[in-house]
C-alpha positions in Angstrom: -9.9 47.9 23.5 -12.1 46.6 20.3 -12.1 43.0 20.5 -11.0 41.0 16.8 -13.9 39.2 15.6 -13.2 35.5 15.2 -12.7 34.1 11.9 -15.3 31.8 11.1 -14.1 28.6 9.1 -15.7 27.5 5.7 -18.8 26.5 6.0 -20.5 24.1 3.2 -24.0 24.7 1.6 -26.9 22.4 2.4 -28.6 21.0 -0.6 -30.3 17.6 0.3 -30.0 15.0 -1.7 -32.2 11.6 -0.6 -31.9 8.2 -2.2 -34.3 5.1 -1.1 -32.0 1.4 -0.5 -34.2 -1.9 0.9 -36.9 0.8 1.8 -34.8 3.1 3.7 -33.5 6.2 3.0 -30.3 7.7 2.9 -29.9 11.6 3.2 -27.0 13.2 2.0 -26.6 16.8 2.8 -23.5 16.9 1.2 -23.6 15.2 -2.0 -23.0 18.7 -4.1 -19.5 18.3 -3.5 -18.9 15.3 -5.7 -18.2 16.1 -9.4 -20.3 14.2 -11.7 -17.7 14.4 -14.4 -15.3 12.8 -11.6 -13.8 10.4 -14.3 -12.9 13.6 -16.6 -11.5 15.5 -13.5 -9.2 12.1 -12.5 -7.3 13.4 -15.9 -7.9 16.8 -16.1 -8.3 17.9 -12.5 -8.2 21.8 -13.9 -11.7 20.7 -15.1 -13.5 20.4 -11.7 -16.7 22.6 -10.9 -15.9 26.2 -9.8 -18.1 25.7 -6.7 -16.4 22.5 -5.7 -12.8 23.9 -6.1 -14.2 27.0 -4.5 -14.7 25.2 -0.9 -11.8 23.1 -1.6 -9.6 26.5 -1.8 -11.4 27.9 1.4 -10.7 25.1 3.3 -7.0 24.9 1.9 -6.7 29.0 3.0 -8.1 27.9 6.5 -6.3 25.3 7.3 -2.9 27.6 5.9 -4.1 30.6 7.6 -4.6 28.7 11.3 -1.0 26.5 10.4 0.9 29.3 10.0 2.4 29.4 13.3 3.8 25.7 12.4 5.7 26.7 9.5 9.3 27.0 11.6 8.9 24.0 13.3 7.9 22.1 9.9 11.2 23.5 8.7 13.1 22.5 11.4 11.3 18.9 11.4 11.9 18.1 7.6 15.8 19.4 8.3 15.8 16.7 10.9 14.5 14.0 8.8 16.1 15.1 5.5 19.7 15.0 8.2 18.6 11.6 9.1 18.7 10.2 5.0 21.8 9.7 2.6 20.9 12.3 0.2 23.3 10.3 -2.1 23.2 6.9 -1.9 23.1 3.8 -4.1 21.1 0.9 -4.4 22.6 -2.8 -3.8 23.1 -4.1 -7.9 21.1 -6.5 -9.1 22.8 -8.9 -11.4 20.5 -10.0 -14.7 22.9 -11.8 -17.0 25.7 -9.7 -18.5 24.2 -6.5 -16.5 24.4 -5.1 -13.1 21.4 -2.9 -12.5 21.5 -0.1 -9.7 19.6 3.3 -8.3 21.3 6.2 -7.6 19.8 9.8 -5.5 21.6 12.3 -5.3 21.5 15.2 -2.4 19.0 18.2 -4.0 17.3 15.7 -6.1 13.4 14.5 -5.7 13.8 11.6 -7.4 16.5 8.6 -8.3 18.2 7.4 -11.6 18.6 4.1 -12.7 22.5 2.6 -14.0 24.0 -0.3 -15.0 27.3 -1.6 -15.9 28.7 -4.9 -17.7 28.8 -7.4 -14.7 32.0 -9.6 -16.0 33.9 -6.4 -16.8 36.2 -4.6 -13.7 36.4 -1.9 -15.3 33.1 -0.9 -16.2 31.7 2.4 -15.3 27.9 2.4 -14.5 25.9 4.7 -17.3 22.5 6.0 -16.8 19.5 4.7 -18.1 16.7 6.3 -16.7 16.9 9.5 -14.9 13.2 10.6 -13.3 14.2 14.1 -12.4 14.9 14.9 -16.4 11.7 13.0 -17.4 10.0 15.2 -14.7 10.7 18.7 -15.6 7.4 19.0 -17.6 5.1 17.9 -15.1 3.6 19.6 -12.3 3.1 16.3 -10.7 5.1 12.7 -11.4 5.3 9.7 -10.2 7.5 7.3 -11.9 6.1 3.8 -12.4 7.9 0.7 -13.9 10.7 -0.4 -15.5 11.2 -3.2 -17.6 13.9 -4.4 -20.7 13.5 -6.5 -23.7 15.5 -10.2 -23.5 18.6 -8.9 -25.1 18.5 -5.8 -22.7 18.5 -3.4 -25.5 15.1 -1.5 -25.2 13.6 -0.2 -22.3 10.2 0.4 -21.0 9.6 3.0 -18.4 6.2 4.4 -17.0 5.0 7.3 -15.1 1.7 8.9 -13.6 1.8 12.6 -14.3 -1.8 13.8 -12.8 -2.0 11.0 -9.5 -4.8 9.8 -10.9 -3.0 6.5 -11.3 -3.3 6.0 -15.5 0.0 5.5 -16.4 1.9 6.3 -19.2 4.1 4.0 -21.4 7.4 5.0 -23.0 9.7 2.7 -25.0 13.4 3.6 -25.7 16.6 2.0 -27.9 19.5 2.1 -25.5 21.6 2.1 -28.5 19.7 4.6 -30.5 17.6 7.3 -28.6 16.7 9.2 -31.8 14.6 5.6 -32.6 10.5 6.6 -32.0 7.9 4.4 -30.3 4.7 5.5 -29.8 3.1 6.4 -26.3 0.6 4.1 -24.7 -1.4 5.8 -22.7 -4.3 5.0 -19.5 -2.4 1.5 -18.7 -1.7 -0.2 -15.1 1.8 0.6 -15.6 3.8 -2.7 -16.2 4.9 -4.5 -19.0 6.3 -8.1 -19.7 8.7 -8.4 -23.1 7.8 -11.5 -25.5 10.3 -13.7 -26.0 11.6 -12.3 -29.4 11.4 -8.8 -28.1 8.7 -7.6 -30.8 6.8 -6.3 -28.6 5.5 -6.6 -25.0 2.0 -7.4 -22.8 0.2 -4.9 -20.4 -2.7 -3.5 -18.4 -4.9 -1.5 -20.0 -7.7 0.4 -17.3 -10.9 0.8 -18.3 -12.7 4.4 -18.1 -14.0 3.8 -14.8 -10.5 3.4 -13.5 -10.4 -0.5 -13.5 -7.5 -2.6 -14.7 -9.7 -4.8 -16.6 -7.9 -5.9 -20.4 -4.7 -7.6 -21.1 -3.0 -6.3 -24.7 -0.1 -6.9 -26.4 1.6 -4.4 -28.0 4.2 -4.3 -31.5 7.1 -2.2 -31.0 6.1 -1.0 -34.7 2.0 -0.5 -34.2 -0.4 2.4 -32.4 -1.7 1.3 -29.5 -5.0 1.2 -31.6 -4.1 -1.2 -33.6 -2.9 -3.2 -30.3 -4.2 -7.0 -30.0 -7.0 -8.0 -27.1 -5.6 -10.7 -25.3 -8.3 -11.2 -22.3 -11.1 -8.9 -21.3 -12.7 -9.4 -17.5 -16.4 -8.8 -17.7 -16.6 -9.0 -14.1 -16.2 -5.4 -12.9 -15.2 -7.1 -9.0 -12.2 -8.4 -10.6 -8.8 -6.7 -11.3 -6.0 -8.2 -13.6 -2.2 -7.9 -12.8 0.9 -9.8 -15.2 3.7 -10.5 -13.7 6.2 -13.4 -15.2 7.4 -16.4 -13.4 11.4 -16.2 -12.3 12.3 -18.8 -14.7 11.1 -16.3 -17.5 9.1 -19.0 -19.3 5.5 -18.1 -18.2 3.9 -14.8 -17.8 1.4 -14.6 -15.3 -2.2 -13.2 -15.6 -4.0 -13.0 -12.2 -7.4 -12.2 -12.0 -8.9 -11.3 -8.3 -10.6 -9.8 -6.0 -10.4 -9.8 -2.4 -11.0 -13.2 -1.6 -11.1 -15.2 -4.8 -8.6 -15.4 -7.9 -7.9 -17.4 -10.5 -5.1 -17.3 -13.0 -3.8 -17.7 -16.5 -0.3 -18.3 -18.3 1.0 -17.8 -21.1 3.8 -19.6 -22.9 6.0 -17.3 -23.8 8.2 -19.6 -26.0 4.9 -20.3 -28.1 3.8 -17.2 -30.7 0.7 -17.7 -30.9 -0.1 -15.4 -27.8 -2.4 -17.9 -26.6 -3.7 -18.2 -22.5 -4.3 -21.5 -21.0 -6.7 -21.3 -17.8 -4.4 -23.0 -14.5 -7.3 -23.4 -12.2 -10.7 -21.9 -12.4 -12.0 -19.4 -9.6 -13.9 -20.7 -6.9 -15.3 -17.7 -4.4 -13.3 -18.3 -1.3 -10.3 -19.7 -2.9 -6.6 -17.8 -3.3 -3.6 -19.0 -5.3 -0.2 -18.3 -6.4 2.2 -19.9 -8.6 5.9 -20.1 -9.3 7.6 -22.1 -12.0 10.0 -25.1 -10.7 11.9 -25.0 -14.1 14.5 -27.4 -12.6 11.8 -30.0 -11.6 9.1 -29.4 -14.7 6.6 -28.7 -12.0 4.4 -25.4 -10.8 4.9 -24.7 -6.9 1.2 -23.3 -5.7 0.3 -21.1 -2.8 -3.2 -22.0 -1.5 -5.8 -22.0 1.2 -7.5 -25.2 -0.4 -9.2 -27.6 1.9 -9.9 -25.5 4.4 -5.9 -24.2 4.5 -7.1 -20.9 6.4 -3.5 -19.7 6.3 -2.4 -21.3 3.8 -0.3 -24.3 2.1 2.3 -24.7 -0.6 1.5 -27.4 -3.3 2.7 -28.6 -6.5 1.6 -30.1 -10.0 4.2 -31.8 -12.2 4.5 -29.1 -15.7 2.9 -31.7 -18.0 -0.9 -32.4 -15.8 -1.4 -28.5 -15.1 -4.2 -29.1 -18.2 -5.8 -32.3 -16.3 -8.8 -31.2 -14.0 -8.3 -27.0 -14.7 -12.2 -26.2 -14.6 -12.8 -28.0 -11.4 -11.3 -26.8 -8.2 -9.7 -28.3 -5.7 -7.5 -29.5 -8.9 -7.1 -33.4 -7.6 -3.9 -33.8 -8.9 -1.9 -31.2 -6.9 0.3 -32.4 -3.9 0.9 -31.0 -0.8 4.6 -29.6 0.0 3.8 -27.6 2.8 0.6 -28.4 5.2 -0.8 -26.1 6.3 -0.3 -25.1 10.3 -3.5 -23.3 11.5 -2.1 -19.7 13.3 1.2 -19.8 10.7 0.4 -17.6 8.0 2.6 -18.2 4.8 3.1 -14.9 3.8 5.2 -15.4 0.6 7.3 -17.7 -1.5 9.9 -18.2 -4.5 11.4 -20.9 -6.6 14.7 -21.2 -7.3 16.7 -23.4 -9.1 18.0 -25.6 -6.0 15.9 -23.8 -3.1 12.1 -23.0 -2.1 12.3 -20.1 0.3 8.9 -19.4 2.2 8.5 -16.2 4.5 5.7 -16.7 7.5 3.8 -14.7 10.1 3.0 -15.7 13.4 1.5 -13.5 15.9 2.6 -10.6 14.0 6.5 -11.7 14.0 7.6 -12.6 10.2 10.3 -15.6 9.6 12.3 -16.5 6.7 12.3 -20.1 5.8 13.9 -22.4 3.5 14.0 -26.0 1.5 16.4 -27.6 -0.2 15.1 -29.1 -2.9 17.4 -32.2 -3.0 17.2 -33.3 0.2 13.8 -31.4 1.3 15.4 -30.4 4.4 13.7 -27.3 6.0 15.9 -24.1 7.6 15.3 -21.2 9.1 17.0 -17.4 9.4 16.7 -16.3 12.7 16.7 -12.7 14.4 16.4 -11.9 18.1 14.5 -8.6 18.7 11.8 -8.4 20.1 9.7 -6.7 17.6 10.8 -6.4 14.0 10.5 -6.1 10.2 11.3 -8.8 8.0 11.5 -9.8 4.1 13.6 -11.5 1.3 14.2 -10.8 -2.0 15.1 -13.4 -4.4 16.8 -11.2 -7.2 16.4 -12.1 -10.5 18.2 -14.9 -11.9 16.6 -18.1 -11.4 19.8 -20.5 -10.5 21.4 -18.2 -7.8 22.0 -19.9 -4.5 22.1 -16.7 -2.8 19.3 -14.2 -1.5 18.7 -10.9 0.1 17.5 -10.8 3.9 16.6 -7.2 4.9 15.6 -6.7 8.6 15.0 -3.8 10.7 13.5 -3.4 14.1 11.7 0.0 15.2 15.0 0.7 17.0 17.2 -0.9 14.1 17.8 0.4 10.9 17.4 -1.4 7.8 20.3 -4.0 7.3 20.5 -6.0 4.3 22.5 -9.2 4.8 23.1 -11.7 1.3 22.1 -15.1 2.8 24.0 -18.0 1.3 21.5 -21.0 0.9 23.9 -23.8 0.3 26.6 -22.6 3.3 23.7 -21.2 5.3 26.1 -17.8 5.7 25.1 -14.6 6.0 27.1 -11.3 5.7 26.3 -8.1 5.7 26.0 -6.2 2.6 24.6 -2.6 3.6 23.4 -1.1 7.0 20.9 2.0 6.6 23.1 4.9 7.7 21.6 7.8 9.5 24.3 10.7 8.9 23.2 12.6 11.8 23.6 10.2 14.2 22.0 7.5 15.7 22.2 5.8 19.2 20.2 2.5 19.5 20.8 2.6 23.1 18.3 5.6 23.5 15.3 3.9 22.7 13.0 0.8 23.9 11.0 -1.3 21.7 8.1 -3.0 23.7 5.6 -5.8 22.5 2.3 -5.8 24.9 -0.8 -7.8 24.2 -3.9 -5.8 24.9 -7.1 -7.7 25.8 -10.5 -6.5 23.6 -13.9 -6.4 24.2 -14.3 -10.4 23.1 -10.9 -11.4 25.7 -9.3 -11.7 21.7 -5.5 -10.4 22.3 -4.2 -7.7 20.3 -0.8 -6.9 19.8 0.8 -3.6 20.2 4.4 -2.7 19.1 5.5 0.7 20.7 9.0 2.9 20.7 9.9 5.2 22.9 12.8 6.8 24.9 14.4 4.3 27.5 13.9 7.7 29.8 10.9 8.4 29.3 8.5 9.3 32.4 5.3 7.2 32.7 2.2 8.9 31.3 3.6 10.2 27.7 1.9 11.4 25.4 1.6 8.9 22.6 0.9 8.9 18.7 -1.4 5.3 18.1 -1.0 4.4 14.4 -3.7 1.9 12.9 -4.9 0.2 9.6 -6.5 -2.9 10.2 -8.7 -3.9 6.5 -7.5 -6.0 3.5 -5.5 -8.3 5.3 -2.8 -6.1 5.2 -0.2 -6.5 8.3 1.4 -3.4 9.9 5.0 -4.9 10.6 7.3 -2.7 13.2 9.9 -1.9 10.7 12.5 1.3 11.8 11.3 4.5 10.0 13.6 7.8 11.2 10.7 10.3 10.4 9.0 8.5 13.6 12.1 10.2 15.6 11.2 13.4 15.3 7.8 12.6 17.6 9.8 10.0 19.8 12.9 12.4 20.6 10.2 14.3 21.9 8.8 12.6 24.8 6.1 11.0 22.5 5.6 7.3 22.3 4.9 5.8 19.0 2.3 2.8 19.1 0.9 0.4 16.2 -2.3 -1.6 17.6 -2.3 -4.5 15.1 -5.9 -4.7 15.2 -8.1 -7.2 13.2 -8.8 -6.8 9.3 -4.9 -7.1 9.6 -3.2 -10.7 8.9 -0.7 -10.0 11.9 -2.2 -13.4 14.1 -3.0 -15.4 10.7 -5.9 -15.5 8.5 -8.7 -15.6 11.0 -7.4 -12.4 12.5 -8.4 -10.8 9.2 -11.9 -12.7 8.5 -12.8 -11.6 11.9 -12.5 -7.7 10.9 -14.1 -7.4 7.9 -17.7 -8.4 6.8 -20.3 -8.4 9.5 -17.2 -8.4 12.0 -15.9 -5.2 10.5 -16.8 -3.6 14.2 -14.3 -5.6 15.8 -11.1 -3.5 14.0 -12.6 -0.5 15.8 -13.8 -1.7 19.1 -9.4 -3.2 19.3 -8.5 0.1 18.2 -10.0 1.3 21.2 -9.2 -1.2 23.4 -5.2 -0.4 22.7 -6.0 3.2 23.7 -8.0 2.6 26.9 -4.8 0.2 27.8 -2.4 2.5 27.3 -4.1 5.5 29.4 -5.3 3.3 32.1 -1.9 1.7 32.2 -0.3 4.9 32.2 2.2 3.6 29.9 0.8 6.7 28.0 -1.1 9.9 28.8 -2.8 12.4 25.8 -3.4 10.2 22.8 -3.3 11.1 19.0 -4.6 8.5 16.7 -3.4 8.4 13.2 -4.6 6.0 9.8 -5.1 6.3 6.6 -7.4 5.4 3.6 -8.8 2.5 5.1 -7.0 3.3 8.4 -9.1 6.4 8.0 -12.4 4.7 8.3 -10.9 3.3 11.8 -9.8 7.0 12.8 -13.5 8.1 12.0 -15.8 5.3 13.5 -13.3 5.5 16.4 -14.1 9.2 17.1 -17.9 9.2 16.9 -17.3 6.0 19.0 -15.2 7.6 21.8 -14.2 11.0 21.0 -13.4 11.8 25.3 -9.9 9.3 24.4 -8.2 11.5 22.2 -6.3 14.6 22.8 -6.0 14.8 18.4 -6.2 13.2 15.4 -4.7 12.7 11.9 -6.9 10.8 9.2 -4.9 10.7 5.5 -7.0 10.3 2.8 -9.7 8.7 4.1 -12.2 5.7 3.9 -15.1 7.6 5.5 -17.9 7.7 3.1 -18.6 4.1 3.4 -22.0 3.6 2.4 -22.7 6.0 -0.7 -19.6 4.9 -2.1 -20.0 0.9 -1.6 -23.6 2.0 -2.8 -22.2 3.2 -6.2 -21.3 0.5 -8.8 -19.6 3.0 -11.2 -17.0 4.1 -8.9 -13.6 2.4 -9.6 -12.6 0.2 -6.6 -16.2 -0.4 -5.3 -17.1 -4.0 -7.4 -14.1 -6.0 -5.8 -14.7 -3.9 -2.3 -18.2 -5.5 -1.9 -15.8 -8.7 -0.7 -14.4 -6.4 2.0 -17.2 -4.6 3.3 -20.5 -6.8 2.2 -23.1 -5.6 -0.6 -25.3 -3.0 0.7 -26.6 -2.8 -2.6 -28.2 -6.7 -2.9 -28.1 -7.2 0.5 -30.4 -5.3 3.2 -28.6 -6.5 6.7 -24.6 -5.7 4.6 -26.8 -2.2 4.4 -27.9 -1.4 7.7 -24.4 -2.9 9.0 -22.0 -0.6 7.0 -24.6 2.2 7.8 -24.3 1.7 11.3 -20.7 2.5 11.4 -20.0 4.3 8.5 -18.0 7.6 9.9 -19.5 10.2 7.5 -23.0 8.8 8.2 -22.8 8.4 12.2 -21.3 11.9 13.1 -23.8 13.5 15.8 -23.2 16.2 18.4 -20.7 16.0 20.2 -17.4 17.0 21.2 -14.2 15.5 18.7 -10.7 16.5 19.1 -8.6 18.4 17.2 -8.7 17.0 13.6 -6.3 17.2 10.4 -7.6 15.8 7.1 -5.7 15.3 4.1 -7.1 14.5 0.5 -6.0 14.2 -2.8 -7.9 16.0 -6.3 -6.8 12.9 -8.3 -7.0 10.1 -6.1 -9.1 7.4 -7.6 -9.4 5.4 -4.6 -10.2 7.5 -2.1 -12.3 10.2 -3.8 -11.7 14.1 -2.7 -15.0 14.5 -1.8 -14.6 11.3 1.0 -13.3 14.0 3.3 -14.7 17.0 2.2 -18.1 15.8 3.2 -17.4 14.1 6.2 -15.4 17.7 7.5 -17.9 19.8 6.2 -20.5 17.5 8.2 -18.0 17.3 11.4 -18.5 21.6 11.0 -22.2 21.2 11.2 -21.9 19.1 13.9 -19.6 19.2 16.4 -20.1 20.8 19.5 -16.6 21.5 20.9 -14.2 24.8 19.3 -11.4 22.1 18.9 -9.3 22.7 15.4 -10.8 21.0 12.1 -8.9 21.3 9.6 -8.9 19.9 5.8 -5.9 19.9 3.3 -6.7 18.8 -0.4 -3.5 18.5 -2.5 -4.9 20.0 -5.7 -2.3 18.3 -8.1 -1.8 14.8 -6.2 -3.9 11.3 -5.8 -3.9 9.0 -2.7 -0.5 8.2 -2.1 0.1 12.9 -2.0 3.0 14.4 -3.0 5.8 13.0 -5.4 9.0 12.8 -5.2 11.2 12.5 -1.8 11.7 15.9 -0.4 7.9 16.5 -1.3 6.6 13.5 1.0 9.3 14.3 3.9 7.9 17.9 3.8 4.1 15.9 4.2 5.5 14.2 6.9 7.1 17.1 8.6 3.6 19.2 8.3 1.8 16.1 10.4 4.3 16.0 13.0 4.4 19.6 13.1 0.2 19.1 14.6 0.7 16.1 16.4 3.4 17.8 18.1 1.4 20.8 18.5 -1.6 19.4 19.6 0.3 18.3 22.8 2.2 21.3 23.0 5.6 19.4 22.5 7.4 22.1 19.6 
């Protein structure tokens, strides 16, 4: 019998490239496989270097070719969680005014359609706005981006990403007459607040390095060249974003990074376009306002004076001007103190009501005030791990809100929460049309001790059957402050219904424990996210809660799945790492690239500073793989992404080839017509999701 030779995977080219930092050198072996013309490529990705796209298209045929086999359980997979959507549903309305405001899918279609109706009228059918899927046709890739209406709700604004490069497009429509032309604006942020009179409206405009760095306004009846500067940043670390306060009297300009901000409003009952400055930045110090319209007062977030996780103040209307360009601003008054380990998460203003959402040890509560009589309440749940958030609607003197709340083993309910008669009823449950059984499944919270004794929380789901020793998927972020909450997600089912437990280690860099819990994963304690990570999965083998491991993260949850496997490869039976964060130091190196300014917060300045170097290049993934065994390994990346660049994870796999010493599976998957968040459109990312279960599954041989 002649043996098949074995098909070798893609292997990359060597061409060193060396550059000197403090002294030291850095060696990049890999380099080649970044575009130089990356910002062309970002919107025109057919543009890319023929030797780039080359590898890129091996590695897609590899990873296809070795897949193959998964294709009918994929299938089966996205029929289960497409069976476990309603393929035509509506939204809850949303009253604004004389309008109720909806979104509509509808089964065989990617993406939804906006209606509304008259709200005083019975008899009032709702009419489509917007439709996505007709605006999509053209494009090969979409992404539909905001929405927004002029005062007397007669034009409309909508804006859409058609490469997933994230410059978004700006179209303007007459409701009443669609034949009416408005010209395109084109490489904005997306949103868009109305003036007053309706003439025209503000916006984002990014810069060519990808930054969202000018504020313009534009005339309904002008080019966007002949649009008028309102603020330019200089600073290249910080990012502007507009938003307008609830009362609809200010718009807000807010102007951040990662730990310092600093905002400006704008009247917008005055013409003259003019921004006043609220409270000058101060490195260290956060804020966000409201408008108390009621009281002629501004309601302030902060972590002044030491207010680690934060207070809520206030400033009567007419002394915002008095002490703007000094900060702490001596005339504000505290509200809320601040309680050390109770992070305030989020707040609004309403006409009669402050409603403030918290987060302590990684459980979120909904509280609120009354405003005449300051007396404090809160909405309470009972499970023992759960997902949490309000939404305040749109009309500033409603008495009522939205509470939606799910649990890992609870689908999505939204109740309307009365804040006068402190009543709640329920106004829609999540349906899952195939069928689910609460009763089947176990939500656990365990605390997990780390290297340091620090307790970290860990929210798993898994059948109440289930024999000790499962294999379990770990799922992990942990950067930006950003808290992994244990919301329901019925995609997760198709892995638990399996016999696999699904785990989130709320690890630090997260804000699940409070502020702290973030400072102490990021900076020079940036080790401490992966040395929980691993902590969680030592627990739960040694425990024998669970047996094989996968880990899964993505973007920065990518550079955990990374430094965790050249860290302690020997835990994992397989691993999934989306878009990732892996290329630390060249890319927090590089200045021009679009997100790394503001990241320097995050992840220290290796560029200025020699000890933020050697302490990103010491756990950097791409620049600490050796040889040694790693498990079985799916990579995903996108052509277009501007966050993540495409060339993140082809390095670090073409590296990990070089590398390695095991024959464990390696395989990357570059989306050539999608950004960092992949595929558009709903089918499109349940079809992503199906694909990754289809390996984890796999890898454990659970299809």
């Amino acid at each position: 019998m002649v043996s098949k030779k074995r098909l070798e995977p893609p292997k990359a080219r060597k061409k060193n490239k060396k550059i000197k930092v403090h002294g030291l050198v850095v060696n990049d072996d890999y380099a080649w496989l970044r575009d130089d013309n990356w910002q062309e490529v970002l919107r025109n990705p057919s543009i890319l270097k023929p030797n780039i796209k080359k590898f890129l298209d091996n590695e897609n045929k590899w990873t296809d070719k070795n897949l193959k086999h998964l294709k009918k359980s994929k299938n089966i997979i996205f029929e289960e969680i497409k069976s476990r959507i309603n393929e035509n549903d509506r939204s809850l309305p949303v009253k604004d005014g004389k309008y109720l405001y909806l979104t509509e899918t509808k089964k065989g279609l990617q993406y939804s359609i906006l209606k509304r109706k008259l709200s005083n009228n019975s008899k009032s059918r709702y009419r489509t706005i917007i439709d996505w899927n007709i605006l999509s046709k053209k494009y090969k890739y979409f992404k539909p981006g905001g929405v927004s209406y002029s005062h007397d709700q007669k034009i409309f604004n909508y804006s859409y990403d058609d490469k997933g490069s994230e410059f978004y497009s700006i179209k303007t429509f007459d409701i009443k007459n669609k034949k009416k032309k408005f010209y395109t604006l084109k490489n904005t942020s997306g949103a868009t607040i109305w003036s007053k009179n309706s003439s025209g409206f503000y916006y984002i405009r990014m810069d060519k390095n990808h930054r969202p760095s000018s504020l313009w306004f534009h005339d309904l009846n002008s080019k966007q060249s002949d649009d008028q500067l309102i603020y330019e940043e200089n600073n290249p670390g910080y990012f502007l974003n507009i938003s307008e306060t609830l009362s609809k009297k200010y718009l807000v300009l807010n102007i951040s990074d990662h730990e310092t901000n600093e905002i400006y409003l704008l009247n917008k009952d005055d013409n003259d376009k003019q921004l006043s400055l609220f409270c000058k930045r101060k490195k260290g110090i956060e804020y966000s306002i409201d408008h108390d319209l009621e009281q002629s007062r501004f309601i302030i977030l902060n972590n002044n004076d030491n207010a680690i996780d934060f207070k809520i103040s206030y400033i009567e209307e007419n002394k915002k001007r008095e002490g703007v360009e000094k900060y702490p601003n001596i005339n504000w008054k505290i509200l809320i103190p601040h309680k050390k380990g109770v992070l305030i998460t989020d707040f609004a203003d309403l006409k009669e009501f402050l409603i403030v959402q918290e987060l302590k040890d990684g459980l979120p509560r909904v509280k609120f005030i009354n405003k005449k009589n300051n007396k404090i309440e809160e909405i309470k749940f009972d499970e023992e791990a759960y997902q949490l958030s309000f939404n305040e609607g749109i009309e500033y003197k409603s008495k009522k809100i939205r509470v939606n709340y799910s649990a890992m083993n609870v689908p999505t309910t939204i109740y309307e929460y009365n804040l006068s008669t402190k009543k709640r009823r329920i106004l829609k449950q999540q349906k899952v049309p195939s069928g689910f059984n609460k009763n089947k499944y176990e939500t656990k919270r365990i605390f997990v001790k780390s290297h340091d004794g620090k307790k970290i929380p860990v929210s798993l789901l898994k059948l109440k059957n289930i024999k000790d020793s499962a294999p379990t998927l770990l799922y992990g972020y942990g950067a930006y402050g950003m808290s992994m909450t244990p919301g329901f997600s019925v995609a997760r089912l198709s892995l638990v219904d399996r016999g696999m437990i699904f785990a989130i280690a709320h690890i630090r860099g997260g804000m699940e424990k409070g502020r702290q819990w973030y400072l102490d994963g990021k900076l020079k304690k940036k080790k401490n996210s992966f040395k929980d990570f691993i902590s969680c999965a030592k627990f739960l083998k040694n425990s024998k809660l669970s047996g094989d491991l996968t880990i899964h993260g993505g973007s920065a949850g990518g550079l955990l799945i990374g430094a965790t496997l050249n860290i302690a490869p020997q835990l994992f039976k397989s691993a999934v790492a989306d878009v990732p964060f892996v290329d630390v130091l060249n890319t927090i190196l590089d200045s021009s690239l679009p997100l790394t300014p503001p990241e320097w917060e995050e992840w220290g300045n290796p560029i200025l500073n020699k000890n933020d170097f050697l302490n990103i290049q010491s756990y950097s993934p791409y620049d600490n793989v050796k040889k040694q065994d790693y498990p079985s390994l799916l990579v995903t990346a996108g052509l277009t992404d501007p966050r993540v660049t495409y060339w993140e994870a082809a390095k670090w796999v073409a590296k990990l080839r070089e590398l390695k010493t095991d024959k464990n599976n390696l395989y990357l998957k570059t989306n050539m017509e999608a950004g960092h968040a992949g595929k558009a459109g709903r089918y499109h990312q349940i079809e992503e999701a199906a694909f990754m279960y289809a390996f984890i599954l796999d890898s454990h041989n659970l299809l």
